[in-house]
Structures are given as C-alpha cells and as structure tokens.
ZANURO-767084 format. One record per atom (N, C-alpha, C): x, y, z; atom name; residue in three letters. Coordinates in nm, 4 decimals, decimal comma, padded with zeros to 6 digits. Layout:
! ZANURO-767084
((X; Y; Z); CA; ala) ...
***
This chain:
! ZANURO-767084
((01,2640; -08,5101; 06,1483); N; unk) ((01,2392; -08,4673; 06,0121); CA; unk) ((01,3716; -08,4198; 05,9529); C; unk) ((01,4137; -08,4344; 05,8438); N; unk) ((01,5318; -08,4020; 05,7666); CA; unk) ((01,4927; -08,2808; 05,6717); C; unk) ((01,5840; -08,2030; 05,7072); N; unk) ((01,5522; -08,0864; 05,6408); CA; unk) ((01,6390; -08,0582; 05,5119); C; unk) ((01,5683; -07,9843; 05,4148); N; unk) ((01,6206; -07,9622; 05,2348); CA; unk) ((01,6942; -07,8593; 05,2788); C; unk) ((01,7347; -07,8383; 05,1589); N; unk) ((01,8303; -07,7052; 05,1726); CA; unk) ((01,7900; -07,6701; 05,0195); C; unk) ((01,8133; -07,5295; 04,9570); N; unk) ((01,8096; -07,4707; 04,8245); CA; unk) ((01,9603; -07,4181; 04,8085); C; unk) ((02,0021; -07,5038; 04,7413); N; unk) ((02,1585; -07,4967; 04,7160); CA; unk) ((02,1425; -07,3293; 04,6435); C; unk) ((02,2325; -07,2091; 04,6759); N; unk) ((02,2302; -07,1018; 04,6292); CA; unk) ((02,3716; -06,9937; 04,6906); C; unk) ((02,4340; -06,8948; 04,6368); N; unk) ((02,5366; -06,9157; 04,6796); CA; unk) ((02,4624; -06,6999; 04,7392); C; unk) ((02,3638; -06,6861; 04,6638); N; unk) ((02,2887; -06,5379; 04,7424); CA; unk) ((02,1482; -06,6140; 04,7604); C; unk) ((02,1340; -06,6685; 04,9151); N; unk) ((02,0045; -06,7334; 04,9259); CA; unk) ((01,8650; -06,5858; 04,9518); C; unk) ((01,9013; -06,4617; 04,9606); N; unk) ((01,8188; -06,3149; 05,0149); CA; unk) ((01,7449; -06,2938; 04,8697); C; unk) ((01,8252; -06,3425; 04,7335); N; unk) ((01,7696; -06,2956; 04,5857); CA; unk) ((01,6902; -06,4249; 04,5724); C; unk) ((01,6736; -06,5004; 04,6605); N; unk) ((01,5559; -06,6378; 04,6016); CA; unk) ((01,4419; -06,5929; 04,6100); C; unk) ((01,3229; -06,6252; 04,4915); N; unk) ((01,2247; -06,6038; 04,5523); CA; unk) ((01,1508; -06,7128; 04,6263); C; unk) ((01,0789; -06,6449; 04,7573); N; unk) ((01,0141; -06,7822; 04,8479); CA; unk) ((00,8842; -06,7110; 04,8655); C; unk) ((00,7861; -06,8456; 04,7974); N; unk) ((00,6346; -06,8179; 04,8150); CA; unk) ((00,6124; -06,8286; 04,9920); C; unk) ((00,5177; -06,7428; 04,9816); N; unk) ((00,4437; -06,7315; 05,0884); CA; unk) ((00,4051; -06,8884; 05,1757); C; unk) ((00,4182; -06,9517; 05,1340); N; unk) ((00,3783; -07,0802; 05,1920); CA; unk) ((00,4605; -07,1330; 05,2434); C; unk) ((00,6345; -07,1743; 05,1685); N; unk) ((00,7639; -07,1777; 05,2012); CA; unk) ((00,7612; -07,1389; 05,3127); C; unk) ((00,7514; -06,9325; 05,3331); N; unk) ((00,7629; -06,9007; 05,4384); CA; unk) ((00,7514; -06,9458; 05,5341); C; unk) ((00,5850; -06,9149; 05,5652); N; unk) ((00,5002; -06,9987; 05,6877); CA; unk) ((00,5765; -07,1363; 05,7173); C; unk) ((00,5891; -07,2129; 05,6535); N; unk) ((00,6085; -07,3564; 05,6852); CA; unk) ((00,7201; -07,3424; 05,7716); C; unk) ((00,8712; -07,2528; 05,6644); N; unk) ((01,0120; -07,2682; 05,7591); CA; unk) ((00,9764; -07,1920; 05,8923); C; unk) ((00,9171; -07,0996; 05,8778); N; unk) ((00,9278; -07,0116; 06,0320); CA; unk) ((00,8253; -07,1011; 06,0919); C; unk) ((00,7475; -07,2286; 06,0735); N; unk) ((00,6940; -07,3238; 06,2101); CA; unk) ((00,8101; -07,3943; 06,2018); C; unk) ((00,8793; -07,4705; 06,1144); N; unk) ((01,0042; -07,5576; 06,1520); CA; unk) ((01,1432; -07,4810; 06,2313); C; unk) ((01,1533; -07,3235; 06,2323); N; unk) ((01,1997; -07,2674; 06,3105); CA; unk) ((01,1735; -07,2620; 06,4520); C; unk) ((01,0413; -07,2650; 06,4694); N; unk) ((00,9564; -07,2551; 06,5779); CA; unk) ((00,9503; -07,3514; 06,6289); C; unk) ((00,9570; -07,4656; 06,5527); N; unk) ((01,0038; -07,6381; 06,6503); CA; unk) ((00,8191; -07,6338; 06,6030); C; unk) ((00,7095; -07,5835; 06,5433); N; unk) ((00,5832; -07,5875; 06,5442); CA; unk) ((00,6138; -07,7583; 06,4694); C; unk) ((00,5039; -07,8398; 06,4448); N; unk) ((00,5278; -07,9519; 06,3863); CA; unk) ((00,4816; -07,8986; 06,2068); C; unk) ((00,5324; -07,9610; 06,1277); N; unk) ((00,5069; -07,9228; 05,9985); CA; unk) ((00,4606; -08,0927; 05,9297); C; unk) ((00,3951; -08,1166; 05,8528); N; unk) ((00,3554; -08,1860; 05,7428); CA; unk) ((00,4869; -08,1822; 05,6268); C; unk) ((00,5572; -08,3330; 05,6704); N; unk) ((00,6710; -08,3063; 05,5881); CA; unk) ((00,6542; -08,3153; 05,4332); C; unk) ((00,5288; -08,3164; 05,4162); N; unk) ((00,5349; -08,3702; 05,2159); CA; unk) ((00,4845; -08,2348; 05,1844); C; unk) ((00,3937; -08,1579; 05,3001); N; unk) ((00,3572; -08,0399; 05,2532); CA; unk) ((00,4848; -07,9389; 05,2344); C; unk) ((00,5749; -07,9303; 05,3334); N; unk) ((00,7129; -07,8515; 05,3245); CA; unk) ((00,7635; -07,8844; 05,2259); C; unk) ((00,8108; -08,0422; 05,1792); N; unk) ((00,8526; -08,0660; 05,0279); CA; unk) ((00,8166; -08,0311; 04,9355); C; unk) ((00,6840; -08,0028; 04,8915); N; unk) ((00,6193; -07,9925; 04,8034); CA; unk) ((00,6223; -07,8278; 04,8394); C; unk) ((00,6532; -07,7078; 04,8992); N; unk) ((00,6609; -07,5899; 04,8923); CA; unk) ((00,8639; -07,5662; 04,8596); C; unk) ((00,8993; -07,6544; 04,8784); N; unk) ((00,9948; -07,6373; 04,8450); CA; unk) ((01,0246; -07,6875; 04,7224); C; unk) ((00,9947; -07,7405; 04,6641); N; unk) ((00,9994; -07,7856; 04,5347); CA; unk) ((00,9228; -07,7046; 04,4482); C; unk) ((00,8416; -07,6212; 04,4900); N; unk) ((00,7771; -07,5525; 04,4432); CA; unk) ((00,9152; -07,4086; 04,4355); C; unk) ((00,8933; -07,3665; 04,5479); N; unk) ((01,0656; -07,2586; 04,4920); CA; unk) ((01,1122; -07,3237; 04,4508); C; unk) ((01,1795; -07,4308; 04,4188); N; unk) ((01,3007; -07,4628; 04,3077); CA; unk) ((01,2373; -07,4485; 04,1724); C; unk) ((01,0754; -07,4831; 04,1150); N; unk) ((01,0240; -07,4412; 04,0434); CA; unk) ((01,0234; -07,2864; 04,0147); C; unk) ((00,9735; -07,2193; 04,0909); N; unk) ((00,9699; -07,1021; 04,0093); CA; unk) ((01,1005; -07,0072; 04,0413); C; unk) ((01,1955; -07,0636; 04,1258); N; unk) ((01,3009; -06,9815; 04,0638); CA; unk) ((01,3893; -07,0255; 03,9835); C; unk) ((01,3413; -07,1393; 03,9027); N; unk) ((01,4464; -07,1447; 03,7883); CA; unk) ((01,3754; -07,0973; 03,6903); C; unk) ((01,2122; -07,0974; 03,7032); N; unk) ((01,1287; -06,9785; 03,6275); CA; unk) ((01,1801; -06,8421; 03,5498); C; unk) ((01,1776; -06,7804; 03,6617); N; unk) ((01,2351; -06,6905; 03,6821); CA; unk) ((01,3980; -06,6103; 03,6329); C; unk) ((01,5005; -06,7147; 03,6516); N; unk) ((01,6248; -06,6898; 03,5819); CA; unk) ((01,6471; -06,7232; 03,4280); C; unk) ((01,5385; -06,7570; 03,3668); N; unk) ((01,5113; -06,7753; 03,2483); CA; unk) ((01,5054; -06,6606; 03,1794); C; unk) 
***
C-alpha cells in the first residue's frame, strides 16, 4: 500500500478526525487498512483543514 502524506510544515496544528486517527495507528500497527477508506479519511482532513484556515 502507498502511503499519502499531508504536506504541512507544523503537522501537531492539523486537525485529524477521529477516523484518520484509527486508520493511521492500524497502518502503524502493520493492522491491514481498506486503502480507499484511508484515502477518503484523508482527503477528508485536507478538507476540513483548509476549512478551517479560512
């Protein structure tokens, strides 16, 4: 699986939904993840933190 990155230069001030979470700490865990579901939570933070800096 190829992993995203959230280009950010203070990645601690991002906000990451709860789901994000879970997902990276199983891909930390080597747990298997649903890669469209991880995309789609990650695309989801890139959504709402450009929300957000608005």
């Amino acid at each position: 699986m190829s992993h995203r990155t959230i280009p950010s230069t203070l990645t601690g001030s991002l906000p990451r939904p709860g789901k994000l979470v879970r997902l990276m700490f199983a891909v930390a865990d080597d747990i298997p993840v649903d890669p469209s579901a991880l995309n789609a939570a990650i695309d989801d933070g890139h959504h709402r933190s450009g929300q957000e800096t608005k």
